[in-house]
C-alpha positions in Angstrom: 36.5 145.2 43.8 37.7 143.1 40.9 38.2 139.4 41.1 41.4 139.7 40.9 42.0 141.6 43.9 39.9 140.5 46.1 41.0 138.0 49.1 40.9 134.2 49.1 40.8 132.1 52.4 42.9 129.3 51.6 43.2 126.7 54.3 46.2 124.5 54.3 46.6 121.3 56.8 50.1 120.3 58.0 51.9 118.6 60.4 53.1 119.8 63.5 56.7 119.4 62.9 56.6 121.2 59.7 55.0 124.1 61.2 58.3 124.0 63.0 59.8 124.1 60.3 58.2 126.9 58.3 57.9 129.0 61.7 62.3 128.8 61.4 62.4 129.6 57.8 59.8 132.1 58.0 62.3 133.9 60.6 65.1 133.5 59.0 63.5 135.2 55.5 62.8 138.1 57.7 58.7 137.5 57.6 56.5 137.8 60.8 54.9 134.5 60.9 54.3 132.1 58.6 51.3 133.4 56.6 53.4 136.0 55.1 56.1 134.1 54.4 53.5 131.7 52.3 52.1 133.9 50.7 55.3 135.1 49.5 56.7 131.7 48.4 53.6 131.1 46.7 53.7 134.5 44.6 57.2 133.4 43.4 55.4 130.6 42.2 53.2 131.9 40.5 53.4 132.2 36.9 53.5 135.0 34.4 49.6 134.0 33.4 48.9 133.6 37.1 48.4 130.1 37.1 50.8 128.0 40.0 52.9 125.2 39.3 51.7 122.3 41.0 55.1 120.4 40.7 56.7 123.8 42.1 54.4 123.1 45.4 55.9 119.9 45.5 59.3 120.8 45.1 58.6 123.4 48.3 57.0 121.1 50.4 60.0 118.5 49.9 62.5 120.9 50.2 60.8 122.4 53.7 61.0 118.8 55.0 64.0 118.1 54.2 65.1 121.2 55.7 63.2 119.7 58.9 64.5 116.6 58.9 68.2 117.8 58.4 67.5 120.0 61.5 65.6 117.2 63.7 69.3 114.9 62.5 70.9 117.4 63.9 69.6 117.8 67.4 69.3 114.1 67.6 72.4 113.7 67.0 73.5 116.1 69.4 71.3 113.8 71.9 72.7 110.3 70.8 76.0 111.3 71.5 74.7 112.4 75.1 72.6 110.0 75.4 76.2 107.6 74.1 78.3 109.7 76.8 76.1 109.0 80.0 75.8 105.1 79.2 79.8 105.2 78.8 79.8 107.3 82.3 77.8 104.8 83.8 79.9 102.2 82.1 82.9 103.5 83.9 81.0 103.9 87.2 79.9 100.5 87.1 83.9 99.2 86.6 85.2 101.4 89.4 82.3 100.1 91.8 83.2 96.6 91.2 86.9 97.7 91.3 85.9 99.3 94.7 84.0 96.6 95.8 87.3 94.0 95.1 90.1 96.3 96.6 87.3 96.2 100.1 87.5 92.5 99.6 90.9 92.2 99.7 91.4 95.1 102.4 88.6 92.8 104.6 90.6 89.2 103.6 94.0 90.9 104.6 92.6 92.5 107.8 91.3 88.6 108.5 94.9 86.7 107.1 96.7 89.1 109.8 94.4 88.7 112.9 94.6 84.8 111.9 98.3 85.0 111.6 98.4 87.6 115.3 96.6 85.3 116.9 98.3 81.6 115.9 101.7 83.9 117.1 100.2 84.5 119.8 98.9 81.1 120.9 102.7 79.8 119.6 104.1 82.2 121.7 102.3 80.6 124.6 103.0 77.4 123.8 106.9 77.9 122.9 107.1 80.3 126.4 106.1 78.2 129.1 106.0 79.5 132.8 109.7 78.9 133.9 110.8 78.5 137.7 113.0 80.5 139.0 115.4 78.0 139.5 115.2 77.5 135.7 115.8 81.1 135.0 118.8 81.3 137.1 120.1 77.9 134.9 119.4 80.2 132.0 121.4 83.2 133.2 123.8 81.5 135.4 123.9 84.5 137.9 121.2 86.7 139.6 122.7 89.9 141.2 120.8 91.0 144.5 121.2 94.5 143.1 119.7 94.3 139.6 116.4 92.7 141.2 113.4 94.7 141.0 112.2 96.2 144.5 108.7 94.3 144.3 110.5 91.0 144.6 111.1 89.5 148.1 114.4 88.8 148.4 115.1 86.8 151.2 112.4 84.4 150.0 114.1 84.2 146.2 117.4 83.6 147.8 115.5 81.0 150.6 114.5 79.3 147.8 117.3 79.3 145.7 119.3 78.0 148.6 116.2 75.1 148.9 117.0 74.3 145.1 120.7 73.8 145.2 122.0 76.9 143.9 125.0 79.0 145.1 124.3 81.7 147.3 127.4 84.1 148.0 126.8 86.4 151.2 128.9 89.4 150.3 129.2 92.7 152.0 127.4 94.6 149.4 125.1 92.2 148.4 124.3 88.6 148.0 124.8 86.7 144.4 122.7 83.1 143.5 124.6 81.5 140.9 124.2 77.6 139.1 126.1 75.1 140.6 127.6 74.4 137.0 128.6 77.8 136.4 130.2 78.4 139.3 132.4 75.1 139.4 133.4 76.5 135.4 133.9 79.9 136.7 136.0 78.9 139.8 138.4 76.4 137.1 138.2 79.3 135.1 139.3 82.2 137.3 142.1 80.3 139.5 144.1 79.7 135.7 144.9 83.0 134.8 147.9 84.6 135.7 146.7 88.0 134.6 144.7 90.8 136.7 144.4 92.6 133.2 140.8 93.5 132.9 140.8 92.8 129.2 142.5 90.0 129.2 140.6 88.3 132.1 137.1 89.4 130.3 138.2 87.2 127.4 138.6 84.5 129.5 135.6 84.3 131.8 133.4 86.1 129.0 130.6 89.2 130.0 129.1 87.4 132.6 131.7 86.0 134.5 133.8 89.4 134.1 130.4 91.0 135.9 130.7 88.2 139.1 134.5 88.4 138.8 134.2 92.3 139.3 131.5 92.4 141.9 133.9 89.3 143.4 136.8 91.7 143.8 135.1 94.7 144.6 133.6 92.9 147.8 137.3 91.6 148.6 136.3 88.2 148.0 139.4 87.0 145.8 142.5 88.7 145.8 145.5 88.6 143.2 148.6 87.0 144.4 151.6 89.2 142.6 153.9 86.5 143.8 152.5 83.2 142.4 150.6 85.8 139.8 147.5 83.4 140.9 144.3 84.8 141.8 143.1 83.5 145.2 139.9 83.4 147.0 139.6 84.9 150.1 139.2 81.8 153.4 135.7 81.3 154.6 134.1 84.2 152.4 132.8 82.2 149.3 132.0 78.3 149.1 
């Protein structure tokens, strides 16, 4: 075998990621692995005297990691931006925590404000609604009607009492009426100057109320209208 053909070991030392490298290219170029596709660059190189160009190594060697190095950019650009788009994701977690966090601040302060604000209505309430007698009620609403009283109250005690307390108690047929002294002298001035037995007319004078006693008045025959003297009258020994 002549010198020329016979094989040459030639060992060559690189770094890992250049291997990469020349693994990628050596697929791309169609070779099987790496030694072929050396030994196929370096036959290019080779010159027509078989000598090889040092400076053509060189230009081989920088063009293979500049190769890398373009691909290695690429991928770690790929992973900055990643890397860019979960610190901006955890950015905005971060701000809609916090905004979280504020809007249960304010849910909790608001919650407080209106139990605060319940509870000083509450004690106002109690302080502005003192327990009232029931003489002081019947001041208030100037009549109490035996029929419109609940059937848990006692009434021959409330109207006891309310006879105890001054009031005016009317004994009709139907029913018995407490009424305030005060009312019932205005009432009374009220009723004997009209000249009407017009309902209308004689609710505008005496007003809700008094048209209510007036009614329950003449429905228990306890005044009567006098055409004549077109006066109305109460009936002897049946009211006070």
């Amino acid at each position: 075998m002549s010198e020329e053909k016979r094989v040459k070991e030639v060992k060559l030392e690189i770094p890992g990621d250049l291997y990469v490298g020349l693994e990628r290219l050596a697929r791309e170029e169609g070779y099987s692995n790496v030694t072929e596709y050396l030994i196929s660059v370096i036959k290019n190189l080779v010159t027509s005297n078989g000598r090889v160009l040092l400076e053509d190594f060189s230009r081989l060697k920088a063009r293979i990691e500049r190769y890398i190095q373009d691909e290695v950019n690429k991928r770690l650009s790929v992973i900055d931006a990643t890397r860019s788009q979960i610190a901006e994701l955890y950015e905005r977690l971060d701000a809609v925590q916090q905004k979280l966090s504020e809007l249960e601040s304010l849910v909790r302060n608001i919650y407080v404000q209106k139990a605060k604000i319940s509870s000083e209505v509450q004690e106002s309430t109690r302080i502005k609604k003192p327990y009232k007698t029931g003489i002081e009620r019947l001041k208030e609403e100037k009549v109490v009607f035996e029929s419109k009283l609940p059937p848990r109250i006692q009434h021959d005690r409330l109207f006891a009492y309310f006879e105890r307390e001054g009031a005016v108690v009317l004994r009709l047929t139907r029913e018995r009426i407490a009424i305030d002294p005060e009312y019932w002298k205005e009432f009374k001035q009220r009723l004997l100057s009209l000249s009407t037995n017009v309902e209308d007319e004689i609710r505008n004078v005496l007003g809700d109320k008094g048209f209510e006693l007036w009614k329950t008045l003449y429905s228990n025959n306890a005044i009567i209208f006098d055409s004549r003297a077109r006066k109305w009258k109460f009936v002897p020994d049946t009211v006070p």
